[in-house]
C-alpha positions in Angstrom: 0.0 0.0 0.0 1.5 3.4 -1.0 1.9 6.5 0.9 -1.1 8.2 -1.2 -3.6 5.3 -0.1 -2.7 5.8 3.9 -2.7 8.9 3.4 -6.5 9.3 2.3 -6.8 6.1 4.4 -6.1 7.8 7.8 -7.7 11.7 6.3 -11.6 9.8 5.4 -13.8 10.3 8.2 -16.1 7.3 10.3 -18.9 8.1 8.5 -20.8 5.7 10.5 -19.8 7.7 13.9 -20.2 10.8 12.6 -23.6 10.2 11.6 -24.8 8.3 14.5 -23.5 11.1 16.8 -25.5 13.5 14.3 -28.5 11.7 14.7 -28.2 12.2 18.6 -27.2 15.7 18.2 -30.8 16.6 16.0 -32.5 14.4 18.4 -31.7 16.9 21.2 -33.3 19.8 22.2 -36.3 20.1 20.0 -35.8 21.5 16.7 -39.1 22.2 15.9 -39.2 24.9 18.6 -36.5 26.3 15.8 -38.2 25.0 12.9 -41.4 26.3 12.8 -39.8 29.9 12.4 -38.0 29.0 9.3 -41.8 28.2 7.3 -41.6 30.9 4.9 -38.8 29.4 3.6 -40.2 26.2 2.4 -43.6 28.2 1.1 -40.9 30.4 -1.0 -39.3 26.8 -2.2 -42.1 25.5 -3.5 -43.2 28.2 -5.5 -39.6 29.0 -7.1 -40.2 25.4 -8.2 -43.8 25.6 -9.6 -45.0 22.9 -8.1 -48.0 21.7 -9.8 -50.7 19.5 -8.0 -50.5 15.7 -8.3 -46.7 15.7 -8.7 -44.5 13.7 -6.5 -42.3 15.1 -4.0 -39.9 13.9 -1.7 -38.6 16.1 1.0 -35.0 14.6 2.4 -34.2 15.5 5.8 -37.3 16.9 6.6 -37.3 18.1 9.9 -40.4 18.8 11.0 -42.2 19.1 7.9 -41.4 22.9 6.5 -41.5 21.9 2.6 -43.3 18.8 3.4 -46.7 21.1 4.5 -45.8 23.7 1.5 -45.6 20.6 -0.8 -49.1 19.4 0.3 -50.7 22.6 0.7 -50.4 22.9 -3.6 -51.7 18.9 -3.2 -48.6 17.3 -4.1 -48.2 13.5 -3.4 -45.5 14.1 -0.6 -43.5 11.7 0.8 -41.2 13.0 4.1 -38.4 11.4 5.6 -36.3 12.4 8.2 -33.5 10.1 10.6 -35.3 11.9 13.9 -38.0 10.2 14.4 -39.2 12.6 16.7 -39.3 14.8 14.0 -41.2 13.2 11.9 -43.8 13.0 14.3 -43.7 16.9 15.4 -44.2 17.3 11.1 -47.3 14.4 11.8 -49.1 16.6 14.5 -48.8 19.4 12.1 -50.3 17.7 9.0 -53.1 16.2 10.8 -54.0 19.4 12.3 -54.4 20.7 8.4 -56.1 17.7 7.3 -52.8 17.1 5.0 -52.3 13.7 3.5 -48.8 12.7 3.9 -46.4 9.9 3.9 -44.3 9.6 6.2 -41.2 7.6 6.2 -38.0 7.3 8.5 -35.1 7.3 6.2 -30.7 8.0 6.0 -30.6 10.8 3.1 -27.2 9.3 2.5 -29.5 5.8 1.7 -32.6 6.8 0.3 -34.8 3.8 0.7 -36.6 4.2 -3.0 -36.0 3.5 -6.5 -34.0 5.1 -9.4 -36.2 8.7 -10.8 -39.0 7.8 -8.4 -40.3 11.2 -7.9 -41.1 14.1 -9.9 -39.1 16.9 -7.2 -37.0 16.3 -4.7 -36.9 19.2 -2.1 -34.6 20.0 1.2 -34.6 22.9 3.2 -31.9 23.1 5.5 -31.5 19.6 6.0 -29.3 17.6 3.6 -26.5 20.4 4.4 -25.7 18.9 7.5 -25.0 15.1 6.1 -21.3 13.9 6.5 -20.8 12.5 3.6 -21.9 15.6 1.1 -20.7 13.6 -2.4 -23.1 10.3 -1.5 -25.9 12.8 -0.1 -26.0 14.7 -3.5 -25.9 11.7 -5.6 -29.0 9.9 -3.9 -30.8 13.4 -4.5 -30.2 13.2 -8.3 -30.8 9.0 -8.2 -34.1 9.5 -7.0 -35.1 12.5 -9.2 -36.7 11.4 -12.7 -35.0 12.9 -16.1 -36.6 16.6 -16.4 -37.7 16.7 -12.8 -36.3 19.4 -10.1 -34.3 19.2 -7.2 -34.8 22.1 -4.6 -32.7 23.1 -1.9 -32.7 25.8 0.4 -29.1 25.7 2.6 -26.8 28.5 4.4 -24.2 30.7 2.9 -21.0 30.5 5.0 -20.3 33.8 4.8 -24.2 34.6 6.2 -24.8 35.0 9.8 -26.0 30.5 10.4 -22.8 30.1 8.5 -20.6 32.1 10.6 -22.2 30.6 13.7 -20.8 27.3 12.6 -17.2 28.7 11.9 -17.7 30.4 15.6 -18.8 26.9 17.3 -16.1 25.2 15.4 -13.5 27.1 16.4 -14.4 26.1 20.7 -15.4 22.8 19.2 -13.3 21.4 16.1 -15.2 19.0 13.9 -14.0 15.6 13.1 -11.1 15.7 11.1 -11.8 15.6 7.1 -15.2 16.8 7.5 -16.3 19.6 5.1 -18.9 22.4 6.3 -22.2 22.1 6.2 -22.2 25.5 4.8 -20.6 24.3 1.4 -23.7 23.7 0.2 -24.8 26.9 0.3 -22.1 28.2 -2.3 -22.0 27.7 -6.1 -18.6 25.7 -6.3 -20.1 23.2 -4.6 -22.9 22.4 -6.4 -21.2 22.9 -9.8 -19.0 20.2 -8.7 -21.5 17.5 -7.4 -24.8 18.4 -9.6 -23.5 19.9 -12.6 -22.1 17.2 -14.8 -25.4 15.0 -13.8 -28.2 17.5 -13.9 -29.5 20.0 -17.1 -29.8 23.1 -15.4 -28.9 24.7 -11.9 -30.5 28.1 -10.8 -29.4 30.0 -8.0 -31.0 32.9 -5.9 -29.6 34.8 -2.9 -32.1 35.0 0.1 -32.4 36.2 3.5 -34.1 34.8 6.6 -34.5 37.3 9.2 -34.2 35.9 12.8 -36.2 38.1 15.2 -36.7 37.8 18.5 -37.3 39.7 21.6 -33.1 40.1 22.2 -29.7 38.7 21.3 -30.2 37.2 24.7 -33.6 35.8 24.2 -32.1 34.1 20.7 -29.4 32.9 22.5 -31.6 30.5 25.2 -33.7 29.4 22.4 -30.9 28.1 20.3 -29.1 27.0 23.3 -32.1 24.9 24.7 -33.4 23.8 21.7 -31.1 23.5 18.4 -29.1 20.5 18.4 -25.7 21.9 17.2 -25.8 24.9 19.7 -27.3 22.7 22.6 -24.5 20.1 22.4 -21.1 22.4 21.9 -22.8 24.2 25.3 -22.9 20.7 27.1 -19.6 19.5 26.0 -18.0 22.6 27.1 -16.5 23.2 31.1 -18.1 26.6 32.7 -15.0 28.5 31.4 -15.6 27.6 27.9 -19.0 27.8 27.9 -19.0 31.4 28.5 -16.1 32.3 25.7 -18.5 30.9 23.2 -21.6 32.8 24.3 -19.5 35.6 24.5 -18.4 35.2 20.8 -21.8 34.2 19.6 -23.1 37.7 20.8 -20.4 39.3 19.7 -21.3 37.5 16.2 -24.9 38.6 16.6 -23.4 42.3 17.4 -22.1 42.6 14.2 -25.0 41.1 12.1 -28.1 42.5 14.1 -29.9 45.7 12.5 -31.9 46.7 15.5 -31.0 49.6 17.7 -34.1 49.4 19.8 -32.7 45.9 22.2 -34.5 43.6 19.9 -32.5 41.0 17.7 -33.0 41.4 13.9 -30.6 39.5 11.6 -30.5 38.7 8.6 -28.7 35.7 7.5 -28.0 34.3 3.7 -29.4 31.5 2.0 -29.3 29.9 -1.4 -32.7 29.0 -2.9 -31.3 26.6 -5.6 -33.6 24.5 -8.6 -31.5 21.9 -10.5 -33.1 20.7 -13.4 -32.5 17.2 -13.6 
């Protein structure tokens, strides 16, 4: 075995780990406390794809059911699957209350359980960012996605406000060796490189989400109770620690929040893409 070979050898990250202590990580908290704010986003997703009634739609890494309910609200045949079961069931609670008919399905985005072009979209809003293994992720999305159907995505920037939060908890909390940001989704390069030579067309446009809530504080105990990645670098921090990164994260919201009356408004980047498959 050559140099080269250990080399990438000992440089591939335990996918297997990773994603295992991922699922744990999303299963903390409760993201849906998070989640639900985010809705507009998925609504926005579904009409930059003209979604027509009685198409097929598979959300991947659905959360709790954002794009999932836009789908089925223009009465798409949706199909959402998530590795959380819990919040599949949170996105459950919320169709049912709308009288939404949805299938529901507990499922690795890195494995989709279904056939070759089995679906007429295939949608993900901030969800299939966050897989380890980014190349395998983006080739199940285009697998399952038949010839001339769409692939949307909605995922962070990393130079926008989610994606400097990441840098900013990576930097108290280093991720695995080898592993790329979730963030790299949300640029061009990256999906030039892993959709373009499989997919007809790619479409790009810059969006904002604006977090608002009552102050950088108030953001600060949600996200810290509730959003996995937040909740977890807290808890695997000593007291000293702890504080540094709280104290960076406002700092971070300091230089990205447009309210001067105490409030938090920030704005942070996203990429609303549709591939043409």
């Amino acid at each position: 075995m050559n140099t080269a070979t250990l080399e990438k050898i000992s440089t591939t990250p335990d996918y297997t780990a990773i994603k295992t202590k991922q699922q744990a990580t999303w299963g903390s908290g409760d993201y849906g406390r998070i989640g639900i704010t985010l809705q507009i986003t998925g609504e926005a997703l579904c009409e930059a794809m003209d979604l027509r009634s009685g198409q097929s739609v598979l959300d991947v890494a659905a959360g709790n059911g954002n794009a999932t309910l836009a789908a089925a609200r223009r009465f798409c045949k949706v199909v959402s699957t998530d590795y959380v079961p819990a919040l599949l069931e949170q996105s459950r609670v919320r169709a049912a209350a709308e009288k939404l008919a949805i299938d529901y399905r507990e499922a690795d985005a890195e494995a989709l359980p279904f056939d070759a072009a089995s679906f007429d979209n295939v949608v993900s809003t901030f969800g299939v960012m966050f897989t380890p293994n980014q190349e395998q992720a983006a080739a199940e999305l285009v697998r399952v996605c038949k010839k001339g159907g769409k692939i949307g995505l909605v995922n962070w920037t990393p130079d926008g406000f989610i994606g400097q939060l990441f840098k900013t908890i990576g930097k108290h909390l280093p991720p695995p060796a080898g592993l790329n940001s979730p963030a790299a989704w949300g640029t061009r390069a990256f999906l030039d490189k892993h959709f373009g030579p499989r997919v007809s067309k790619i479409e790009v446009q810059p969006r904002q989400f604006t977090f608002r809530y009552h102050s950088p504080e108030h953001w600060l105990d949600i996200f810290g109770s509730y959003y996995g990645p937040t909740l977890k670098a807290f808890a695997a921090l000593d007291e000293t620690a702890r504080a540094a990164l709280r104290n960076d994260i406002q700092q971070l919201i300091g230089r990205f929040n447009r309210a001067t009356d105490g409030t938090m408004v920030v704005p942070s980047d996203y990429l609303e893409i549709v591939i043409t498959r």
